[in-house]
N, C-alpha and C positions, 0 to 999 in steps of 0.2 A: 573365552578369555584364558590367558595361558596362565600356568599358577604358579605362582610366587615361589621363587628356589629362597629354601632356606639354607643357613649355614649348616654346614654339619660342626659338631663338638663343639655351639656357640663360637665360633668364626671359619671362614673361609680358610683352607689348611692348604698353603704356597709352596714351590719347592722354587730353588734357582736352575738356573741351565748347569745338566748334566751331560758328558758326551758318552757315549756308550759305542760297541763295535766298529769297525768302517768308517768313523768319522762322521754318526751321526748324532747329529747335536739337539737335545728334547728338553725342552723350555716353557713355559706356565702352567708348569704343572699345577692341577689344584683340583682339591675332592671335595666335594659338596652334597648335602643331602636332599631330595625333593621329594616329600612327600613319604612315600617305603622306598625310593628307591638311592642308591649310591650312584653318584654319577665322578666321573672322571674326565678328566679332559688337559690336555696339551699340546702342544704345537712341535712337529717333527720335523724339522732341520736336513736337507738332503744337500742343501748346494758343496758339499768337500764331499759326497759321494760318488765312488766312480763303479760303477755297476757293470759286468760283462754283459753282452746284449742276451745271451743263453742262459743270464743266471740268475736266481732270486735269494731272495736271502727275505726275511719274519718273526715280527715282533711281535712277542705276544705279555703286554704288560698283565700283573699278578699283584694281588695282595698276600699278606701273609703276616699273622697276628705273631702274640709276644709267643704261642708255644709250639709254632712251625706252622698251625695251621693255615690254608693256601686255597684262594680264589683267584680262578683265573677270569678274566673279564671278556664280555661276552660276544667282542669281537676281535681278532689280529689284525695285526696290520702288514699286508702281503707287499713288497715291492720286487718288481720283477724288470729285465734287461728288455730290450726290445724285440729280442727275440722272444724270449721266452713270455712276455706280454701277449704275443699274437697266437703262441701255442694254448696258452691259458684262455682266452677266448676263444680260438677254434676248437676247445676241449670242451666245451662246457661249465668254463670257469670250476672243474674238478679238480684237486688236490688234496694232498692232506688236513686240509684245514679249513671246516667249515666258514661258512658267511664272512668269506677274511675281506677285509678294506684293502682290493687292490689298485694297487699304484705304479705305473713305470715311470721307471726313472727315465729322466732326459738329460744324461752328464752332459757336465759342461754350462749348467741352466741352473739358476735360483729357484728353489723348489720347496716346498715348506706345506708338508699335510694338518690339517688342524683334525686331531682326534678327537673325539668326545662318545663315549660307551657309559653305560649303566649295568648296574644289576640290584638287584634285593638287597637293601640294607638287612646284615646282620649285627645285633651286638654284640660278637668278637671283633667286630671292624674299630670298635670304639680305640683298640691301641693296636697300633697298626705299620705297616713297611707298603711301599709301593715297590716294587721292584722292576724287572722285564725280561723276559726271555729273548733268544737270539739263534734262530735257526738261519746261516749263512748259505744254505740250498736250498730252503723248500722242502727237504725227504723228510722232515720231522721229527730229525738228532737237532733234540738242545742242547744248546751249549752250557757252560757254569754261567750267574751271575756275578763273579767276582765283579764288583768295581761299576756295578748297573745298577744302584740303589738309588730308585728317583727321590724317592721322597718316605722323610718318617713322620709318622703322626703322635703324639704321644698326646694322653688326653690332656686337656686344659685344666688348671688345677677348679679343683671345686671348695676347697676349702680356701680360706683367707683370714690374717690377722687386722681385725677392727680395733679403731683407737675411740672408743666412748670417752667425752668430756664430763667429770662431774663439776655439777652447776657451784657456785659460792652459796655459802649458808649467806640468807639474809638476817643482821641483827635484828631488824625490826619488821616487820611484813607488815609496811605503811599503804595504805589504800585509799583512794577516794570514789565518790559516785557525786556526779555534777546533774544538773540540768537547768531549765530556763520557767520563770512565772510570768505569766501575762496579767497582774493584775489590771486590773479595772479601779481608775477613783476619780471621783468628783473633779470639775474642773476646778485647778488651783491649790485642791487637798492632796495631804499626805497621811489621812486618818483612812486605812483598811477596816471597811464595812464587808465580814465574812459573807455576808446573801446579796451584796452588791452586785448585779449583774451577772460574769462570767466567774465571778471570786470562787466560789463552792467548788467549782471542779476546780480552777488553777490552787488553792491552796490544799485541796486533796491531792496536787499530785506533789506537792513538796511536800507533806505530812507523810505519804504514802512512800517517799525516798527517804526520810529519817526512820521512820520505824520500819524498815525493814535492815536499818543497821543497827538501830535503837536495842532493837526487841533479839539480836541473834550473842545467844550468850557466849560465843567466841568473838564477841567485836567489844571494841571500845573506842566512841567518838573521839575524836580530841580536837577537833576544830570543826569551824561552820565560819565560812566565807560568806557574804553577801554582796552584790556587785550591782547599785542599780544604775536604769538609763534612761534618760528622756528623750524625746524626741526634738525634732530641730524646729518646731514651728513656733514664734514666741520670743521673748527676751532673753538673752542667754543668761543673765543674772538671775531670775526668776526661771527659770530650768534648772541651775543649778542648785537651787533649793530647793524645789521640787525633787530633782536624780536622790541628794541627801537623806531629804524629810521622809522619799517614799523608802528608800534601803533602809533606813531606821527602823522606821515602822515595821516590816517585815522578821527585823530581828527580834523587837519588841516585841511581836506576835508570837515567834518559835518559842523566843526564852519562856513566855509569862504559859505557854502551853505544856512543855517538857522541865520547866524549872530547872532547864541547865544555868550555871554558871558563865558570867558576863566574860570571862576571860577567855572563852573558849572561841569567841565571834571576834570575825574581823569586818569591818562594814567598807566598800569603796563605793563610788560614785560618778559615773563621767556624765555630766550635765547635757550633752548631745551626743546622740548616735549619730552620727556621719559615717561613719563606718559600713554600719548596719543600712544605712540609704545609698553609699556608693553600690552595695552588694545586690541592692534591690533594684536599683536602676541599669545596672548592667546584665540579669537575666531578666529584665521587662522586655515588653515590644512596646515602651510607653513612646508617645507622639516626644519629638524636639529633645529625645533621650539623652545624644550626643552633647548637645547645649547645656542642658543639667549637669549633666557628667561634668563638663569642664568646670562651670560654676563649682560643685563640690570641693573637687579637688585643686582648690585653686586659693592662691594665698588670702582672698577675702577673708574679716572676720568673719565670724559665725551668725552676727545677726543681718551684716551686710549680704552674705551668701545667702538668706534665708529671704530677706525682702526681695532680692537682683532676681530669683526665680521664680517670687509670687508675682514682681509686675512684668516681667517679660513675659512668663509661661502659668498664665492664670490658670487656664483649663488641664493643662498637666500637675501643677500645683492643686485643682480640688482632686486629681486622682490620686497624687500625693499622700491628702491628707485623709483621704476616706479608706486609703487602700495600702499604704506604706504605713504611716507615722503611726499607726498602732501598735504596729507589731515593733516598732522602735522605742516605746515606753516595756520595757519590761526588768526585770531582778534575775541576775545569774548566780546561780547558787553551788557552794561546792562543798559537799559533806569529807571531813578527814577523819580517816579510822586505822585502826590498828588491829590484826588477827592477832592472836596467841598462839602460839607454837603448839606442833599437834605429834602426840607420838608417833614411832609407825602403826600400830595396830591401828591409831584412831586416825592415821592417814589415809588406811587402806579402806576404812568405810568410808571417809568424807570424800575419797574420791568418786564414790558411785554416787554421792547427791547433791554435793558443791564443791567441783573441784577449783572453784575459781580460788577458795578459801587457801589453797596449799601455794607454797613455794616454789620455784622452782627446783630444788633442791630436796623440799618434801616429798615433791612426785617422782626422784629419782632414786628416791631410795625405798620406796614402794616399788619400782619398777625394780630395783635390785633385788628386790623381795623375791622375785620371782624365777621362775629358773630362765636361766640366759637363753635367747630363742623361743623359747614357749609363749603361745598369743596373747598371753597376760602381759607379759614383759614388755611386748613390741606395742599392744596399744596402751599401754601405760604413757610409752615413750613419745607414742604417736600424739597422745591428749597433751604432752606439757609441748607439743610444738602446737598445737591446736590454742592453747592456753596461751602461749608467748609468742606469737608468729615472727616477732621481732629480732627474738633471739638464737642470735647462729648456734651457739651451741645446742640449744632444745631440738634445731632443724638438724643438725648434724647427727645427735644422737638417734634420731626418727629414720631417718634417711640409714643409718647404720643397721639399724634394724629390718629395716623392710631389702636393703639387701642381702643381709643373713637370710629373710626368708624365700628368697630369689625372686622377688618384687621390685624391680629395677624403674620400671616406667612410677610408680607411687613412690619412689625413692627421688626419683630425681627431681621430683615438685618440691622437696623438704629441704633437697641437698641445693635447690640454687639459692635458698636463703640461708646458707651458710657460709656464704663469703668463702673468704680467702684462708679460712684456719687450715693451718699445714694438717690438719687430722683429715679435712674435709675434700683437701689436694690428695691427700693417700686414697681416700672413698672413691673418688672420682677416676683414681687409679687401680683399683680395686673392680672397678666397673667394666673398665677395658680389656684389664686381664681375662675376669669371666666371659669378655664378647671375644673374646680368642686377638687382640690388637697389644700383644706385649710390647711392640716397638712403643705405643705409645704411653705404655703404663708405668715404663720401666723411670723415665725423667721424672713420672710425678711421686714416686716411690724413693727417689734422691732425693727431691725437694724435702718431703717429708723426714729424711733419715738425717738431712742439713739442720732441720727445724729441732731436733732431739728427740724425733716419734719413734721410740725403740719398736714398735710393727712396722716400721717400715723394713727393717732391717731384715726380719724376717719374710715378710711379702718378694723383698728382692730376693733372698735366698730360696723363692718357689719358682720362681721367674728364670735362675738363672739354665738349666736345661732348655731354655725353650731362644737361647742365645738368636 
């Protein structure tokens, strides 16, 4: 398999068509690096060339960095007359110029050599001139290169102006933690019996989501949601005292356990889950699925819909009920709390054992804590977009960081969830610059400088050399 040409200087480095000597005209020009080696390559333009048949003339393209230093590339390119073509082969293809690329001209004729030579990358090549030589005989008097400058390379810039967003301080760092109980109760009751069947584990695991906000002495409860549901089998009047009687009870439980205070609970109730059985019937592979389905959602009352599928669809109705409608009596619960505000010093410990606890706001200024670029800083910034995935500015300032540390491909999983912010249009231009594409970096770096991102201003002014 052949191997992958990489850019040289983070992008592909182009020149426009140049004409040099004779009226020959040298076009796609572009240097590339593969591997250790430099490679070079353009296409040489003959058709305005009129060549004597006796005579040649040789190009011998050159680099030459910023303090004269000079490589010539490791083969010329020989064109010779008709005559002199046939003397060159009857010679032993000998002349002054080793291994040259020869070529006769055919005046009069469209003609176009595509060169392509290598040699050892050095790093003095990093800033650079292409140039070319011009011997119009063959004897191996060069001429001057006035006015034969194919191409300059100047390095891509490597530094760049980032626009980091600081987050808004939040007045209150309000939080919640939800989940779901399946109790189990008696038919027709709404009195929870703790060792009633499945009750021991499911009121362990709501016990077990209070005190773990309960017992953490930077929290404080300030509300407790209850939200029960019945199931749809049954009268919907008597459902709906049951949905009530059993979310009651459940409050009733927590309160008389933690002796919080009655004001802190909100209790709701919706007397049938339909909802919860559209959801269930539509990832089933239950028999007359379809037919249920319509029944559900269908302007029937609720006790009408509930009979119309017990005597159409008996045997789907006992699967219903042995196999749905349980998991449609259950209490949705949702804990509200409040963090307290955490210094920096005691930001920078909570962040190594809960940083769920900080702000977004708290974790940036920990993250400021740190020196700009050093690994601290960048996964600081990396955890509050880990923390917030939501949040463009968290993914913007992550994405900022991991291209400072020239981590581009983990940059740009951060940077597409940051939307359209002009800071994150400059990043995005910022990106292109370092891939060597300033044509395209240059508009997002306006956009940016339109939007009031004083770096943009500056990012253009690195750019503008590379016109």
């Amino acid at each position: 398999m052949a191997a992958a040409m990489t850019p040289l200087f983070a992008g592909q480095i182009s020149a426009q068509e140049a004409t040099v000597m004779n009226n020959i005209r040298i076009s796609n020009v572009s240097a590339q690096q593969m591997g250790s080696e430099m490679v070079i390559a353009m296409d040489i333009c003959l058709d305005d060339v009129k060549l004597r048949s006796n005579r040649s003339m040789v190009l011998t393209p050159y680099l030459e960095n910023v303090d004269g230093e000079q490589k010539e590339l490791a083969q010329p390119i020989m064109i010779n007359g008709r005559k002199q073509h046939i003397f060159y082969q009857r010679n032993g293809k000998k002349s002054n110029y080793t291994d040259a690329l020869e070529v006769r001209r055919e005046n009069g004729t469209e003609q176009t050599i595509s060169y392509r030579t290598q040699v050892p990358y050095q790093s003095w090549m990093e800033n650079y001139k292409l140039n070319i030589y011009e011997d119009e005989c063959g004897c191996g008097q060069l001429l001057a290169q006035a006015g034969n400058e194919l191409m300059e390379h100047l390095s891509l810039p490597t530094d760049a102006f980032f626009a980091y967003v600081a987050p808004e301080m939040e007045a209150v760092k309000a939080r919640s933690v939800e989940g779901k109980a399946y109790l189990d109760f008696p038919v027709n009751q709404t009195t929870i019996y703790p060792d009633y069947r499945r009750n021991p584990e499911e009121l362990a695991v709501i016990l077990q989501t209070i005190n773990v906000v309960k017992d953490d002495p930077n929290v404080s409860i300030t509300g407790i949601n209850i939200h029960g549901y019945a199931s749809p089998e049954g009268s919907y009047a008597n459902n709906t005292r049951l949905a009530e009687g059993r979310a009651k009870a459940l409050m009733d439980y927590v309160r008389r356990l933690y002796n919080f205070p009655a004001d802190i609970f909100t209790v709701e109730s919706t007397p049938e889950d339909w909802t919860g059985l559209v959801k269930w019937l539509e990832a089933s592979h239950l028999s007359d699925k379809e037919a249920i389905l319509a029944i559900a959602n269908s302007d029937l009352g609720p006790d009408a819909k509930d009979q119309k599928i017990k005597k159409e669809y008996p045997a789907a109705y006992a699967t219903l009920l042995a196999d749905c409608y349980p998991a449609l009596r259950h209490s949705d619960y949702v804990v509200h709390y409040i963090i307290r505000p955490f210094t920096l010093e005691e930001a920078k410990e909570i962040i190594k054992s809960n940083p769920s606890q900080l702000s977004l706001y708290e974790i940036y200024e920990v993250a400021n804590s740190y020196e700009k670029g050093s690994d601290a800083f960048r996964e600081t910034l990396i955890t509050a977009a880990t923390l917030y995935p939501n949040n463009a500015e968290a993914n913007l300032n992550a994405a900022n960081a991991l291209v400072e540390a020239g981590d581009i491909s983990s940059a740009n999983t951060f940077l597409a969830r940051a939307g359209n912010l002009p800071q994150a249009q400059m990043l995005r231009g910022i990106i292109l610059m370092k891939q060597g594409d300033i044509a395209a970096a240059r508009p997002l770096f306006e956009e940016a400088r339109a939007a009031a991102i004083p770096q943009a201003t500056d990012n253009l002014k690195l750019i503008e050399k590379f016109k």
